[in-house]
TORKOL-4160 file (C-alpha; in steps of 0.2 Angstrom, whole numbers, padded with zeros to 4 digits, m for minus):
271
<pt num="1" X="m0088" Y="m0077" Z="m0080"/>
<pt num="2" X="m0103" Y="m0076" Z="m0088"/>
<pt num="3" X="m0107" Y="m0059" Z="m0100"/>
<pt num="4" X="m0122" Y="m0047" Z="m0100"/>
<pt num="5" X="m0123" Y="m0038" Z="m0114"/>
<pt num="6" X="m0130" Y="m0024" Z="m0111"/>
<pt num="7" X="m0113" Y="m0020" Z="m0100"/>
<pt num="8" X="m0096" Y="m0015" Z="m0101"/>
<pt num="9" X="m0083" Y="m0029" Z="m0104"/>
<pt num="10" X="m0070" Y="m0027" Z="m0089"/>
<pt num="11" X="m0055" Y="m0033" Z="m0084"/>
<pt num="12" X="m0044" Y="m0029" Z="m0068"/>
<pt num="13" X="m0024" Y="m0029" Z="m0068"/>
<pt num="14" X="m0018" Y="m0036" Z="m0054"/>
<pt num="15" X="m0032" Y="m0045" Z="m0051"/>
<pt num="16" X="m0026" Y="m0054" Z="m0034"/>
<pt num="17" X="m0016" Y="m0037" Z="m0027"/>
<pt num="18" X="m0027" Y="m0027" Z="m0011"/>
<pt num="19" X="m0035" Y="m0016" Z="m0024"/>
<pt num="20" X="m0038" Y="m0029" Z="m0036"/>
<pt num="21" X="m0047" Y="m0041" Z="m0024"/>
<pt num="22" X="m0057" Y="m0027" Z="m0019"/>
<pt num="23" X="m0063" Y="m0024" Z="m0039"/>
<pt num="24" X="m0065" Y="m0038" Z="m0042"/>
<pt num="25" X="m0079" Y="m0039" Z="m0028"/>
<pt num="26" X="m0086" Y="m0024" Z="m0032"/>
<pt num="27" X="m0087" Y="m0028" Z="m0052"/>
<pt num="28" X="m0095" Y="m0045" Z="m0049"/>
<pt num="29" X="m0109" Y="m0038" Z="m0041"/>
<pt num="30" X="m0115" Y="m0025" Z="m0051"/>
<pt num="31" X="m0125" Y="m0029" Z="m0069"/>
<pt num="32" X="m0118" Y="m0013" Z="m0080"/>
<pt num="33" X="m0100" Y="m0023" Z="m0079"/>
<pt num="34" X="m0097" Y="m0039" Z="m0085"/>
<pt num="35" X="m0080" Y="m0047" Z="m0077"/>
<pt num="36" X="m0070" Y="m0055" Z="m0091"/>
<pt num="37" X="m0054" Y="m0056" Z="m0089"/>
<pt num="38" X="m0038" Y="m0053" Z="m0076"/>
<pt num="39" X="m0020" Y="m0051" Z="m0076"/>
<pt num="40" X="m0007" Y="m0056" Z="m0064"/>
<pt num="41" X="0016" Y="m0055" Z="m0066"/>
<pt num="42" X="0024" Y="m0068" Z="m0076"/>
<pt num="43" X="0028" Y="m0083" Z="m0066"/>
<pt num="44" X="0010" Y="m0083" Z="m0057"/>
<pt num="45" X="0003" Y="m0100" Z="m0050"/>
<pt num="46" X="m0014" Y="m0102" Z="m0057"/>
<pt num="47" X="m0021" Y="m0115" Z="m0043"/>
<pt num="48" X="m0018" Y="m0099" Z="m0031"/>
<pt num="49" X="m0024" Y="m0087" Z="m0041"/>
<pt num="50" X="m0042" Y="m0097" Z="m0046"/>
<pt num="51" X="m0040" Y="m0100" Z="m0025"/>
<pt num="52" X="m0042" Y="m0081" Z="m0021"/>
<pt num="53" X="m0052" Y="m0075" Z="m0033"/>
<pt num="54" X="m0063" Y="m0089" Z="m0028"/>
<pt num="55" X="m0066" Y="m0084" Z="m0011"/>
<pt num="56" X="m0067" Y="m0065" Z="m0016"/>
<pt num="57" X="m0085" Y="m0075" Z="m0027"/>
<pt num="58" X="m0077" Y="m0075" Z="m0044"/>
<pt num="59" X="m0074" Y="m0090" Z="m0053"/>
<pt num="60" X="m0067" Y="m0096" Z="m0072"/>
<pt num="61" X="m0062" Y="m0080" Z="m0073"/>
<pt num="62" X="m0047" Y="m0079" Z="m0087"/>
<pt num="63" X="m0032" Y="m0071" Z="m0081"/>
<pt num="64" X="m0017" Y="m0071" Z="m0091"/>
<pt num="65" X="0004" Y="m0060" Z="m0088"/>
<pt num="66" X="m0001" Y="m0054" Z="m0107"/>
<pt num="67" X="m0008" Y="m0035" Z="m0109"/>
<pt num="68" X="m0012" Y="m0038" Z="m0125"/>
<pt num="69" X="m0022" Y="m0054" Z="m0121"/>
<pt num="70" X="m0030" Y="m0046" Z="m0108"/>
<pt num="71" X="m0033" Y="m0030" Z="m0119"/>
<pt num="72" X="m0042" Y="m0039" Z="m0133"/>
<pt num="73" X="m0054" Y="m0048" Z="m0121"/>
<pt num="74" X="m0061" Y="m0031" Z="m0111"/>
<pt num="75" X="m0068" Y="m0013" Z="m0117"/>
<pt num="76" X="m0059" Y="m0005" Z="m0099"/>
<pt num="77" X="m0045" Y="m0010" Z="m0089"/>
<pt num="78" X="m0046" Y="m0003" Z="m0072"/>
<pt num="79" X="m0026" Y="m0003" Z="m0067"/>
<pt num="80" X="m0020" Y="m0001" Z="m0048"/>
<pt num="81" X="m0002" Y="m0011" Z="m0051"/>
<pt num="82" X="0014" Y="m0001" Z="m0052"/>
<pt num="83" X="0021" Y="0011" Z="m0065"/>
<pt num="84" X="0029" Y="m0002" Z="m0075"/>
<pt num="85" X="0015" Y="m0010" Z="m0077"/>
<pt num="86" X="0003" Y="0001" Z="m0082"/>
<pt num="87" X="0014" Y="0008" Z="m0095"/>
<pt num="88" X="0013" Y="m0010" Z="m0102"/>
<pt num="89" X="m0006" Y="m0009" Z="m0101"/>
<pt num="90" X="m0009" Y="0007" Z="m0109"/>
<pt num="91" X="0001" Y="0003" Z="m0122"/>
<pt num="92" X="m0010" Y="m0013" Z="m0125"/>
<pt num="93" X="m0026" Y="m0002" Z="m0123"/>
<pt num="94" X="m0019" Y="0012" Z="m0134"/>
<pt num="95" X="m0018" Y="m0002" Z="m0149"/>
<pt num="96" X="m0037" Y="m0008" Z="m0145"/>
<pt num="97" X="m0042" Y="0011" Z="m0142"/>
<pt num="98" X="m0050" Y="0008" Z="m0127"/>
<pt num="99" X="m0052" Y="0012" Z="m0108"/>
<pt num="100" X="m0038" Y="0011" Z="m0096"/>
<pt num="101" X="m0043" Y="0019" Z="m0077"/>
<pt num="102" X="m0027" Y="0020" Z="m0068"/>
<pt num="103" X="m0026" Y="0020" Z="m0049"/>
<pt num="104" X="m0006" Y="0016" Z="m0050"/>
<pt num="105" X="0004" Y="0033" Z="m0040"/>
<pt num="106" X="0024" Y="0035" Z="m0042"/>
<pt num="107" X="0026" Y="0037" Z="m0062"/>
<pt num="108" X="0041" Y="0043" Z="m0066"/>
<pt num="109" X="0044" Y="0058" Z="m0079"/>
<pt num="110" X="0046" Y="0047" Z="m0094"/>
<pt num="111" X="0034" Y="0037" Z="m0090"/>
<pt num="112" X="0019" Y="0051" Z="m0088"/>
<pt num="113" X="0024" Y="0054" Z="m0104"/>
<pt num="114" X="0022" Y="0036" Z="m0111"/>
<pt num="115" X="0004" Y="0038" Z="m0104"/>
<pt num="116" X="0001" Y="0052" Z="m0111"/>
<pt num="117" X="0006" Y="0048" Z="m0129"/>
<pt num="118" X="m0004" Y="0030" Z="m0127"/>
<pt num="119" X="m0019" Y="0043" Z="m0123"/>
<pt num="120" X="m0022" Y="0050" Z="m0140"/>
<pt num="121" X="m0029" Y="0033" Z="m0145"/>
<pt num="122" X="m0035" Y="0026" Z="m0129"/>
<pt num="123" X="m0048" Y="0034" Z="m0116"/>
<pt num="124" X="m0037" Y="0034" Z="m0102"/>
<pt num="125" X="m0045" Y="0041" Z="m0083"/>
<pt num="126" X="m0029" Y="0044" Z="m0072"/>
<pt num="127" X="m0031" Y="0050" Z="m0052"/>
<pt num="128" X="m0019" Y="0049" Z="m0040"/>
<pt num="129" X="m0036" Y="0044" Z="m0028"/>
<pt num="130" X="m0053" Y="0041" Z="m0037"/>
<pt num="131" X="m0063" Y="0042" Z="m0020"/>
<pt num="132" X="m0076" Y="0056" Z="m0024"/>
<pt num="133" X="m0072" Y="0063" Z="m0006"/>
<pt num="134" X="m0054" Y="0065" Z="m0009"/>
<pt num="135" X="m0057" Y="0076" Z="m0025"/>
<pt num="136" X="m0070" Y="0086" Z="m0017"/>
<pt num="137" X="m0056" Y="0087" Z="m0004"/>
<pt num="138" X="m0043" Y="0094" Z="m0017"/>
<pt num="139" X="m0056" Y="0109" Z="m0023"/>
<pt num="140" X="m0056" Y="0114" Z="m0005"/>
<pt num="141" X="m0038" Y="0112" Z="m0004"/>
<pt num="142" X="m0036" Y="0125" Z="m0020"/>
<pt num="143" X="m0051" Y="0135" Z="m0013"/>
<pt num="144" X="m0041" Y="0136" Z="0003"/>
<pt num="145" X="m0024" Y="0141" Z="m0005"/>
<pt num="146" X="m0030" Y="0152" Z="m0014"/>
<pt num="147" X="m0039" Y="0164" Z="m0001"/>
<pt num="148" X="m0029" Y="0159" Z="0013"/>
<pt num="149" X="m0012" Y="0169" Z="0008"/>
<pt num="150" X="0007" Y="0162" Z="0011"/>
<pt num="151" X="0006" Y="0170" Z="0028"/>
<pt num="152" X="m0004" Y="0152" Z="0031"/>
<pt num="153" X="0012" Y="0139" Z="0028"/>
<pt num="154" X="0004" Y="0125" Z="0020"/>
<pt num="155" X="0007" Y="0106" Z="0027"/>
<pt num="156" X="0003" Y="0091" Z="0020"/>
<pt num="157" X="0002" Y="0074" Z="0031"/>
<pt num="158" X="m0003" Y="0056" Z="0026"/>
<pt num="159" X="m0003" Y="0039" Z="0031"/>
<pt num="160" X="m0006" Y="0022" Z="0023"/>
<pt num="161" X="m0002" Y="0004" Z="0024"/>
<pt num="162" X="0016" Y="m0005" Z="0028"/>
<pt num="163" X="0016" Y="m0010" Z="0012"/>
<pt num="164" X="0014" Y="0007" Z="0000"/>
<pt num="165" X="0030" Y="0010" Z="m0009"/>
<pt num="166" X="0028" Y="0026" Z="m0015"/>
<pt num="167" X="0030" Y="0042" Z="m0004"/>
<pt num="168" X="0023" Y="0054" Z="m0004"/>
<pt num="169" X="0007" Y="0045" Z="m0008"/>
<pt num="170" X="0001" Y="0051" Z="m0025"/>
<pt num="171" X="m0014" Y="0058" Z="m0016"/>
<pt num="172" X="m0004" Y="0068" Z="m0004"/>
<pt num="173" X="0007" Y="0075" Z="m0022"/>
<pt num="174" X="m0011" Y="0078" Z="m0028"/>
<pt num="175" X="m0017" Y="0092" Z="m0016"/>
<pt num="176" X="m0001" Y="0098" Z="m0014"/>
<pt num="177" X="m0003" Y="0102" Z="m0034"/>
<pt num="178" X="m0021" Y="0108" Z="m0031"/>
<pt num="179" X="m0014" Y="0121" Z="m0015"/>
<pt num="180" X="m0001" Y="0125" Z="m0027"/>
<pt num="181" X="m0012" Y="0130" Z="m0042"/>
<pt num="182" X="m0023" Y="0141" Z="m0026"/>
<pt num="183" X="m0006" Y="0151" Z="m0024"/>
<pt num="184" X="m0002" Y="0152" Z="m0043"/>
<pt num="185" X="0014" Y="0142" Z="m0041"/>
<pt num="186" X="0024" Y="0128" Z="m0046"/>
<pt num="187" X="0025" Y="0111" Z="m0032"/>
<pt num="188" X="0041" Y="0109" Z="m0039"/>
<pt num="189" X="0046" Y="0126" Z="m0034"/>
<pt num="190" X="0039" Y="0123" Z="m0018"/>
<pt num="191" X="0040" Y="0104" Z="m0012"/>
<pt num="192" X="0048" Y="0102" Z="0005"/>
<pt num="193" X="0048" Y="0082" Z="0006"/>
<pt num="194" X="0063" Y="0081" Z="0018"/>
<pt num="195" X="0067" Y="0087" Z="0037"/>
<pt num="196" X="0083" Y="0082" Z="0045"/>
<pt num="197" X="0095" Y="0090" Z="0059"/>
<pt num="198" X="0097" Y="0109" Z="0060"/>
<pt num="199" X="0085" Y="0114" Z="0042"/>
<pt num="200" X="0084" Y="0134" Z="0047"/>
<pt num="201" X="0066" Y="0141" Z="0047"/>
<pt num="202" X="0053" Y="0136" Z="0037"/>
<pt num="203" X="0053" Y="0148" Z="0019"/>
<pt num="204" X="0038" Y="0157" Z="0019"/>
<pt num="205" X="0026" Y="0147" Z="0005"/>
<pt num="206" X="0035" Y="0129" Z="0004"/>
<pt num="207" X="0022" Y="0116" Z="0003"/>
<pt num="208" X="0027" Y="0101" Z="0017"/>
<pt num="209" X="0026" Y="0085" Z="0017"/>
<pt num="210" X="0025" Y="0071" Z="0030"/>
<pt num="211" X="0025" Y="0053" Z="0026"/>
<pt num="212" X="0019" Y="0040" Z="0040"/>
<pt num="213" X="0019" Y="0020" Z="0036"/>
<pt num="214" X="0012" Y="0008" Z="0048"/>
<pt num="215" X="m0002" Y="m0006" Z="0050"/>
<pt num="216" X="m0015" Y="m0010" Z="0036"/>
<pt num="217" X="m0020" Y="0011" Z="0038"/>
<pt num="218" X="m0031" Y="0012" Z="0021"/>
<pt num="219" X="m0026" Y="0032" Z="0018"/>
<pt num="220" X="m0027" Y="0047" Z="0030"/>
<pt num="221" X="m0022" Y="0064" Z="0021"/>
<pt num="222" X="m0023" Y="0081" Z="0031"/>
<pt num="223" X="m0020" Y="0095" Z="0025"/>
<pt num="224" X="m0015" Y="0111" Z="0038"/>
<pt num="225" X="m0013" Y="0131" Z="0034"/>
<pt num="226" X="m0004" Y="0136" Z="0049"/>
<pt num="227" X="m0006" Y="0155" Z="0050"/>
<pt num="228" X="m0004" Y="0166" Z="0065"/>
<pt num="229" X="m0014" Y="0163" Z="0078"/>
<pt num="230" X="m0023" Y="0150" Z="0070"/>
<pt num="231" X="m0026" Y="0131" Z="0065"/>
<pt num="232" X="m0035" Y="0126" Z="0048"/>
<pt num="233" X="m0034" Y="0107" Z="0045"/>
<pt num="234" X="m0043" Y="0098" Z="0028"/>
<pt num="235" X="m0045" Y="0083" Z="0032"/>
<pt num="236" X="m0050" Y="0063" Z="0023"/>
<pt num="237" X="m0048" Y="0045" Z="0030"/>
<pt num="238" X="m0052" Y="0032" Z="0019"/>
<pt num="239" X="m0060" Y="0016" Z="0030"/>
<pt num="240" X="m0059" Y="0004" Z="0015"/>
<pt num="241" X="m0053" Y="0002" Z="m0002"/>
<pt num="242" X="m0070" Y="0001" Z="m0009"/>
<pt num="243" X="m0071" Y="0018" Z="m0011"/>
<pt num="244" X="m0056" Y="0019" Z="m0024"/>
<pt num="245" X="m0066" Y="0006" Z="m0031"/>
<pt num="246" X="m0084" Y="0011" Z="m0032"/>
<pt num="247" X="m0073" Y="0027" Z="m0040"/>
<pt num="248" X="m0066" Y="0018" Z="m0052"/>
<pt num="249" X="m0080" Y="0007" Z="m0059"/>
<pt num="250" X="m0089" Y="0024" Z="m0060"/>
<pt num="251" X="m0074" Y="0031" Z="m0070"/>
<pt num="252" X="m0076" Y="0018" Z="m0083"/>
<pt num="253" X="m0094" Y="0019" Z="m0087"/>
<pt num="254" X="m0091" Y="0039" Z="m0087"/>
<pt num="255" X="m0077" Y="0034" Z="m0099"/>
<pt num="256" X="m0085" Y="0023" Z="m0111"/>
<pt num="257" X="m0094" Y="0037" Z="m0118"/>
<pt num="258" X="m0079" Y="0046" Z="m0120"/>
<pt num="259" X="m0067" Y="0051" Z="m0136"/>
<pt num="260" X="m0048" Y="0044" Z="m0134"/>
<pt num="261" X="m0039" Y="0057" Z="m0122"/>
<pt num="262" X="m0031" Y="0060" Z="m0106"/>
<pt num="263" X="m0044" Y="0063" Z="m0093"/>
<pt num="264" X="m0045" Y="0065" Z="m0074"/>
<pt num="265" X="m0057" Y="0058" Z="m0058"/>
<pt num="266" X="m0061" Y="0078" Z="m0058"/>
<pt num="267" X="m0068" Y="0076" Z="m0076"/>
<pt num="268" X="m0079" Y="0061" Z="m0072"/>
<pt num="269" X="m0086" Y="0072" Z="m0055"/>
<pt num="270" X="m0088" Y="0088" Z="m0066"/>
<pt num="271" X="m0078" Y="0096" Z="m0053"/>
């Protein structure tokens, strides 16, 4: 790919994955980013990799199963892969000191931590959803908890594709953090993930969770305070995945004025 610049060289991991299709497109038409480089898992076929991103209207584009390679080439990495991955990545980026946005949901506790450590040398943007509605929905969400008392019981519903490993979606773990900072509590303290046979009555102030799977559904999150005698639901759907994108490109210009650190989609909004 041919480089402005005047704009910030980008590369995408998993550059032939849903989300990484759908940045690659976005990237490639826009003149602040210039589209230099790729990643894909050891063992990749790079006939069929130069086939897709092809016919998503980038070609010569050099993609590599090396994070350092990949890290080298590119100021920001933009990183919707899985957790073993983008620890690998941040690790790259931490040696480079530049900027890693991360889109990837399900990190373990050891490996938050791992991101965190690479973030006192790299500029790292992490969000469990980087679509500007979804964190304006998160304020609400803590606005809500917090004025709405734990005579509202507090349920969190989402749905995405057949294909989503983790559950609860990291966007869905995300506004049950937010209604639980509302209520001044712990979600660990109050996480109900699981609902089988004869449960007793709900404990007044567990946050729920329900998980749907199904289709090619790009994200539905609600978000219900049941309280008596009334109904109040929150409410996103995401039609496309370009809005995690547009989100994420946005992340990385914010971020490229930004010192090494750990930062959130809520920073780049100024929420």
């Amino acid at each position: 790919m041919k480089t402005n610049q005047n704009s910030l060289a980008l590369a995408i991991a998993g550059c032939t994955g849903r989300m990484g299709l759908t940045l690659v497109r976005a990237a490639a038409s826009r003149p602040n980013f210039s589209l230099v480089a790729g990643s894909e898992r050891k063992g990749f076929k790079k006939s069929e990799i130069e086939a897709q991103l092809a016919a998503a209207g980038c070609k010569k584009l050099m993609v590599t199963d090396d994070p350092a390679v990949m890290a080298k080439q590119a100021k920001a990495i933009i990183d919707f892969t899985t957790p073993e991955a983008s620890v690998s990545v941040a690790k790259a980026v931490a040696k480079t000191g530049g900027i890693h946005i991360i889109g990837t949901t399900g990190f373990s506790a050891a490996q938050q931590k791992e991101i965190e450590q690479c973030a006192k040398k790299a500029c790292i943007v992490q969000s469990g959803n980087f679509s500007a509605g979804v964190n304006m929905l998160e304020a609400l969400v803590e606005l809500a908890a917090q004025r709405l008392d734990d005579h509202y019981d507090i349920e969190i519903s989402e749905m995405h594709h057949r294909h989503k490993k983790d559950a609860p979606s990291g966007t869905a773990l995300m506004l049950g953090r937010a209604a639980a900072r509302g209520r001044k509590v712990k979600l660990e303290n109050k996480k109900v993930t699981a609902r089988d046979g004869i449960t007793g009555e709900r404990k007044r102030g567990d946050i729920g969770f329900s998980v749907m799977r199904g289709g090619d559904v790009v994200g539905i999150h609600d978000v219900m305070f049941a309280g008596p005698g009334e109904l109040v639901t929150l409410r996103h759907q995401g039609f496309s995945r370009e809005i995690y994108a547009n989100g994420a490109l946005r992340a990385a210009l914010w971020a490229a004025k930004k010192k090494p650190g750990l930062y959130s989609m809520k920073n780049v909004l100024g929420f």
